[in-house]
C-alpha positions in Angstrom: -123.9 -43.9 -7.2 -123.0 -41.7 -9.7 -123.1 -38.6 -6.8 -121.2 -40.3 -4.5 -118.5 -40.5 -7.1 -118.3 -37.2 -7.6 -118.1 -36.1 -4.1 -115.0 -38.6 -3.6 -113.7 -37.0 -7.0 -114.0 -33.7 -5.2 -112.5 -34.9 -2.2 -109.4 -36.0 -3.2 -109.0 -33.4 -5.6 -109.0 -30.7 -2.1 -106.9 -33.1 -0.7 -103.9 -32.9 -3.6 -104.1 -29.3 -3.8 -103.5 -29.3 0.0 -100.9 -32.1 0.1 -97.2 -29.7 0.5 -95.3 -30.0 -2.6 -92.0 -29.7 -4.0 -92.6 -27.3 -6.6 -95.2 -25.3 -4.0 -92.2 -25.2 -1.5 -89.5 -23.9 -4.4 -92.4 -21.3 -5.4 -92.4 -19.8 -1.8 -88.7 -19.9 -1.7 -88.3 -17.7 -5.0 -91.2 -15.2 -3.7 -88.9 -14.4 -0.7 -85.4 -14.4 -2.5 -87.3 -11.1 -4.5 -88.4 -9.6 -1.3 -84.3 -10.6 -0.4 -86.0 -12.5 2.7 -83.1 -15.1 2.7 -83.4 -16.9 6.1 -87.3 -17.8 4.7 -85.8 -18.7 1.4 -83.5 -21.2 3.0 -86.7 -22.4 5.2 -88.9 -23.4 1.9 -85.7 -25.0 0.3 -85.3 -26.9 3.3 -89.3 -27.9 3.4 -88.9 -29.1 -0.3 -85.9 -31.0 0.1 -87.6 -32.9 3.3 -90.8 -33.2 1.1 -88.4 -34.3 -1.8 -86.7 -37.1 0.2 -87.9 -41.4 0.1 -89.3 -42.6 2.8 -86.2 -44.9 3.9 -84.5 -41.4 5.6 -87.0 -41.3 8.1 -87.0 -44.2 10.1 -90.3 -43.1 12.6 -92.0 -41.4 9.5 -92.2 -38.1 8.7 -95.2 -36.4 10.3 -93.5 -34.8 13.5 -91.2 -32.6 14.2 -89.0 -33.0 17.2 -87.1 -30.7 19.2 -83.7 -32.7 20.8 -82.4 -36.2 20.0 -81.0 -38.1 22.9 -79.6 -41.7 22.7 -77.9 -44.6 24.8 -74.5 -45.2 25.3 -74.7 -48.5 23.7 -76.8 -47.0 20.5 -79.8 -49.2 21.2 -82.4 -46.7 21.6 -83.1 -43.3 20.6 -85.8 -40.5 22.5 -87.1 -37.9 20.7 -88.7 -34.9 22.5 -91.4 -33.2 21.0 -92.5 -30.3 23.0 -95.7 -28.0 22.2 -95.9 -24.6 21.6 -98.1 -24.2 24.7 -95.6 -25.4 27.1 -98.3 -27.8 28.9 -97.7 -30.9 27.3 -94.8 -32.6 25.7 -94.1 -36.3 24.1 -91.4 -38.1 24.1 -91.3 -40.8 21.5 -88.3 -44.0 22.1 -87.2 -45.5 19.1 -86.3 -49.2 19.9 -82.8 -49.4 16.8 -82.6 -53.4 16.4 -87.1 -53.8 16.4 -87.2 -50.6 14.1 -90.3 -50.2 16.1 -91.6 -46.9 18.5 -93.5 -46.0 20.8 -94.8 -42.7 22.7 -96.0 -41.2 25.9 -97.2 -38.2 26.5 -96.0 -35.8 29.8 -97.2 -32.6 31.3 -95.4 -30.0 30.9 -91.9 -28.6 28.6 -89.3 -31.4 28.3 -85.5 -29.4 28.6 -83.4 -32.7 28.8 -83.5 -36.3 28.6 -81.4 -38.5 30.5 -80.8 -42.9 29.7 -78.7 -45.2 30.9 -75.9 -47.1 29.3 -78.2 -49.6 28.2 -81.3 -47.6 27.5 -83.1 -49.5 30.2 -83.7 -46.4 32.4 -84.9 -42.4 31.2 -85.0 -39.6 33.5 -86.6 -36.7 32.3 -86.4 -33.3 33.1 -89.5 -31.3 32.7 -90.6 -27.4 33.0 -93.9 -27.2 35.0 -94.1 -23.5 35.1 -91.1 -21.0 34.2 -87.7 -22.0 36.3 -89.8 -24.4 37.8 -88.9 -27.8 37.0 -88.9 -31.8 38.1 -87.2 -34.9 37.3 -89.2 -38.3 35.9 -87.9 -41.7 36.0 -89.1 -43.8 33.4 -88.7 -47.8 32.5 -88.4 -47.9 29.0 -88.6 -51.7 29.3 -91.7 -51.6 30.6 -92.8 -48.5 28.7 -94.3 -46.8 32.5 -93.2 -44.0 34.3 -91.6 -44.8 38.0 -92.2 -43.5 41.6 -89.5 -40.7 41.7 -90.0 -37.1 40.8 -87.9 -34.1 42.3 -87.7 -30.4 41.8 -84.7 -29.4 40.6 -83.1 -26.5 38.3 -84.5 -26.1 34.9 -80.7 -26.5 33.7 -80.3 -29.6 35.3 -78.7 -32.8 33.9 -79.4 -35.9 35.9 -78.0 -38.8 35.2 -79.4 -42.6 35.3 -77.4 -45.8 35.5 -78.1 -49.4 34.2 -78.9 -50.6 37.8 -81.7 -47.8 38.4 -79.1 -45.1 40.0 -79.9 -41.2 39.6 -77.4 -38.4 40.1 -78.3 -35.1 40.2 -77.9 -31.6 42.1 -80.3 -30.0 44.4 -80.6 -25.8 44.4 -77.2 -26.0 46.4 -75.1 -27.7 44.2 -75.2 -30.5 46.3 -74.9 -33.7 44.6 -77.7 -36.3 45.4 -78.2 -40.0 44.8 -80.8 -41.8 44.3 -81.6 -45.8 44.8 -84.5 -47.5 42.3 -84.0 -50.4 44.1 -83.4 -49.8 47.4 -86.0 -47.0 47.5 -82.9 -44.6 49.1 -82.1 -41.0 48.6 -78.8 -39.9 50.0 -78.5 -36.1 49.7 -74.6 -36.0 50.0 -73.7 -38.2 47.7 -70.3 -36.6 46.4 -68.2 -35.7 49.2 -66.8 -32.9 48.1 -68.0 -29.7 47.3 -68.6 -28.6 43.7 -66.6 -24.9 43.2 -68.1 -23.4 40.0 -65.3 -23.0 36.9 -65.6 -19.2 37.4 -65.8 -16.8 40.7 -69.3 -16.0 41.5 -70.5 -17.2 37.9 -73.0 -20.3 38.6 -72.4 -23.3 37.3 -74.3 -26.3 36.2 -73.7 -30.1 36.3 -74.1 -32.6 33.5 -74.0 -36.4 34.6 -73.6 -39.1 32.3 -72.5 -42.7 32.7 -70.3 -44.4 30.3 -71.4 -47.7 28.1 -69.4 -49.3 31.2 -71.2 -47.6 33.3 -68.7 -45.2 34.9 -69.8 -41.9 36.2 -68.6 -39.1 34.8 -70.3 -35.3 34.8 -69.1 -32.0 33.6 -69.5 -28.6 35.4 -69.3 -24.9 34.8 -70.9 -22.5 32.7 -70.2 -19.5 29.6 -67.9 -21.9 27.5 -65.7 -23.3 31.0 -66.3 -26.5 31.8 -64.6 -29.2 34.2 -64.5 -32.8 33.4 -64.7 -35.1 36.5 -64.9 -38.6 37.5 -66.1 -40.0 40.1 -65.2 -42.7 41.7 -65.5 -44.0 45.5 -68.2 -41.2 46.3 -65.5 -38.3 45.2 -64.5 -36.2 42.4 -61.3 -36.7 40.1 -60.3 -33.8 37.9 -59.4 -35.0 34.4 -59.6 -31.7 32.5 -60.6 -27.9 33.3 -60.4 -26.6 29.9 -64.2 -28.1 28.4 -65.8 -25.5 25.7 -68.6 -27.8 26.3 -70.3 -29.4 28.9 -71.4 -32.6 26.4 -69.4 -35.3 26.6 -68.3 -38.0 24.1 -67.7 -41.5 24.0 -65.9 -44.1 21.1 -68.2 -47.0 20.9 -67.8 -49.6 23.4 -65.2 -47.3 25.2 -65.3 -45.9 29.0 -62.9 -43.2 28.1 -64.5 -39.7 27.8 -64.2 -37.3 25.2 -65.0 -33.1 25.6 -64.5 -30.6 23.4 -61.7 -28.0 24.2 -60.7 -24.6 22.6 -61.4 -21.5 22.0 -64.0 -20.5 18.9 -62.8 -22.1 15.1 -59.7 -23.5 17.1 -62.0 -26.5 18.8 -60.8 -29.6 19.6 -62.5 -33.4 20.9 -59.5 -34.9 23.3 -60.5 -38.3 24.1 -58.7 -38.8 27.9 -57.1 -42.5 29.4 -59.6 -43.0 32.8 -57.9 -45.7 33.5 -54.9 -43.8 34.0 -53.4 -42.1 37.3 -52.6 -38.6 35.3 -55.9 -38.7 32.4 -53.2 -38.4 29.7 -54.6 -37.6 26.6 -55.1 -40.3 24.0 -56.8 -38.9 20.8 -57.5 -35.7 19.4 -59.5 -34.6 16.8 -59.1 -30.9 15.5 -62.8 -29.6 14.9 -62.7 -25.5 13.9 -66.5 -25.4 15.4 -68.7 -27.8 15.7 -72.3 -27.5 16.6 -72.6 -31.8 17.4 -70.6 -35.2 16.5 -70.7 -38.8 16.5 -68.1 -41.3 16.4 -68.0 -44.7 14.4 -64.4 -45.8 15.4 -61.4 -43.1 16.4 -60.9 -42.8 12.2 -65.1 -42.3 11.2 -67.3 -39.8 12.8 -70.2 -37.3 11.4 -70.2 -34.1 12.7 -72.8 -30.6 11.8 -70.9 -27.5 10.8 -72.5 -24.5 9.7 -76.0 -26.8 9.8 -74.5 -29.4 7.3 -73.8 -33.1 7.9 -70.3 -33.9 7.4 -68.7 -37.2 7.0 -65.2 -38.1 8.1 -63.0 -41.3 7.2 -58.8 -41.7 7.7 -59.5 -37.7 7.9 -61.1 -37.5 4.4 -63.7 -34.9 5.1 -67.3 -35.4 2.5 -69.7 -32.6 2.8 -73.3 -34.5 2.6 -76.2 -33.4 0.7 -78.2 -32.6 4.3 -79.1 -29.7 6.6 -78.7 -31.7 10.4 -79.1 -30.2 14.2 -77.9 -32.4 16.7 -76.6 -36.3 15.7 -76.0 -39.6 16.8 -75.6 -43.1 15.5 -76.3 -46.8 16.2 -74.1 -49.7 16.9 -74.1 -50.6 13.0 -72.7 -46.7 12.3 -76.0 -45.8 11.0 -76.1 -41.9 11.8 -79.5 -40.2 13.0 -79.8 -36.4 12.9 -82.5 -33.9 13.5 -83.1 -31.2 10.6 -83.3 -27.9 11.4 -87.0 -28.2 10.9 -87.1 -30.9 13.9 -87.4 -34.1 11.5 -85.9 -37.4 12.7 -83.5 -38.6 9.7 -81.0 -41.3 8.9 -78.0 -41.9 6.9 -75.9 -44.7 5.8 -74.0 -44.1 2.9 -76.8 -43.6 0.9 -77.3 -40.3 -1.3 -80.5 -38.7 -2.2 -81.3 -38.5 -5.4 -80.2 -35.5 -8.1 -83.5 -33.9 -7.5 -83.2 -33.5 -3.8 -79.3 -32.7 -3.9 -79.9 -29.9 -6.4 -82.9 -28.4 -4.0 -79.9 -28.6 -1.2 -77.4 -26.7 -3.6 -79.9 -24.2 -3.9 -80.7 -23.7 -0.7 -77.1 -23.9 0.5 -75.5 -21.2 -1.6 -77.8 -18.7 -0.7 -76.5 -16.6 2.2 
């Protein structure tokens, strides 16, 4: 008895000297401030901060690290891609907001971009075989099981996926295709018109998204020129040819499209009237440069500058305590961000504690 104590002694004693720690994390950090290795620095700061943190600001846990963020237009579930090193495998994890519950599935191959509808009923998936070689996956996130479809398309491509089972993409000649869940139907000229790239002989790529009403919209162009279109009756209606990005935005519960316009620390997020003949403009928000953004309501939105999490409200800007990638947020304006280090976080008005925020301070004023 008295050896098999021991060994367990033992056991978790290896165990807590390999457990990551705060301290071990701000020991690393100082090491590479003397060999002036900054960008490491930052990287151990940031580890100690995440190790630092309760568990309430990771709602999936903390043991993976993801690399995108994707949600539904109606903020009801979340996908996080988590692609391996290898390229030959890939999971996808969807977080379900209202159950606080996940789930996973695992893929062959690279995930590049992730697709859902309106509703988060549908995912379609676009995934890296081999290099430039790449196919779409429709998935039921109902049901939890992939779907029939699959098609090669560009390794850039954006597909799109509606409420009622309805994928839009592009085939290799900018051709814009349709395809029915239901019906079981692939038209291959589904936009009548012909897509003419922003710039002259530059290609061009689409992005397709439907709205929480589900509207079609898609973006298109290349190099910091993008188009904003929507489509309606099987053709295109220009609403804006000056897009820095080909992202679009929407306000909760809105069908009205938001794009980010401008050239660089002069960006801007105009929110454009479909519903008008002419796409006035509505709303603006004036942005300097922004690497992502949510909005709450057209007076509260988050937004990552510089790799920081920034609050707005009635244009009062608040700097937050957090190092964020790419952003979203649920219907309740409960903001979910990706770290630089790929881990799935949450905020809602709550601050970490002095110890974390000083390891942030740290970490932020080095340069």
């Amino acid at each position: 008895m008295k050896k098999i104590f021991i060994s367990i002694f033992y056991i978790l004693l290896f165990i807590a000297n390999c457990t990551p720690s705060v301290e071990r994390y701000k020991n690393k950090a100082r090491k590479e401030l003397q060999k002036e290795n900054s960008a490491k620095a930052i990287e151990y700061l940031q580890m100690a901060f995440e190790e630092s943190l309760d568990d309430e600001f990771y709602p999936v846990g903390r043991r993976h690290n993801y690399s995108s963020l994707y949600f539904s237009a109606n903020r009801n579930k979340l996908v996080l891609a988590e692609n391996q090193p290898s390229k030959s495998k890939a999971y996808f994890t969807v977080y379900e907001v209202a159950k606080e519950d996940d789930w996973t599935r695992r893929v062959k191959g690279f995930i590049r971009n992730v697709g859902l509808s309106p509703n988060g009923i549908y995912s379609i998936i676009n995934i890296e075989d081999a290099p430039d070689i790449c196919r779409l996956e429709l998935w039921d996130l109902q049901k939890k099981e992939q779907l029939s479809f699959s098609r090669s398309v560009s390794c850039s491509e954006n597909a799109g996926v509606s409420d009622a089972g309805q994928v839009i993409f592009t085939d290799s000649n900018n051709i814009v295709m349709s395809y029915d869940l239901k019906a079981d139907k692939l038209d291959e000229k589904y936009i009548i018109d012909d897509l003419k790239p922003p710039m002259k002989n530059i290609p061009a790529r689409g992005s397709f998204q439907f709205s929480p009403g589900n509207i079609l919209y898609f973006t298109y162009g290349s190099m910091g020129l993008y188009h904003l279109f929507y489509v309606k009756d099987r053709k295109m209606n220009l609403i804006s040819k000056d897009g820095a990005f080909g992202k679009i935005y929407f306000l909760p519960g809105s069908d009205n499209p938001g794009l980010i316009t401008g050239g660089a620390n002069a960006h801007q997020v105009n929110f454009f009237n479909a519903s008008s003949a002419a796409y006035e403009q509505y709303k603006t928000f004036p942005i300097r440069y922004w690497k992502d953004a949510v909005f709450i309501s057209d007076k509260e939105y988050y937004f990552v500058e510089d790799n920081r999490l920034v609050y707005v409200n009635q244009e009062k800007e608040n700097k937050l305590s957090f190092w964020a990638s790419v952003l979203s947020a649920d219907a309740s304006g409960k903001v979910y961000f990706l770290s630089p280090l790929g881990k799935l976080m949450a905020y809602n008005h709550m601050e970490p504690k002095e110890n974390s925020k000083s390891i942030f301070q740290l970490g932020w004023e080095i340069k």
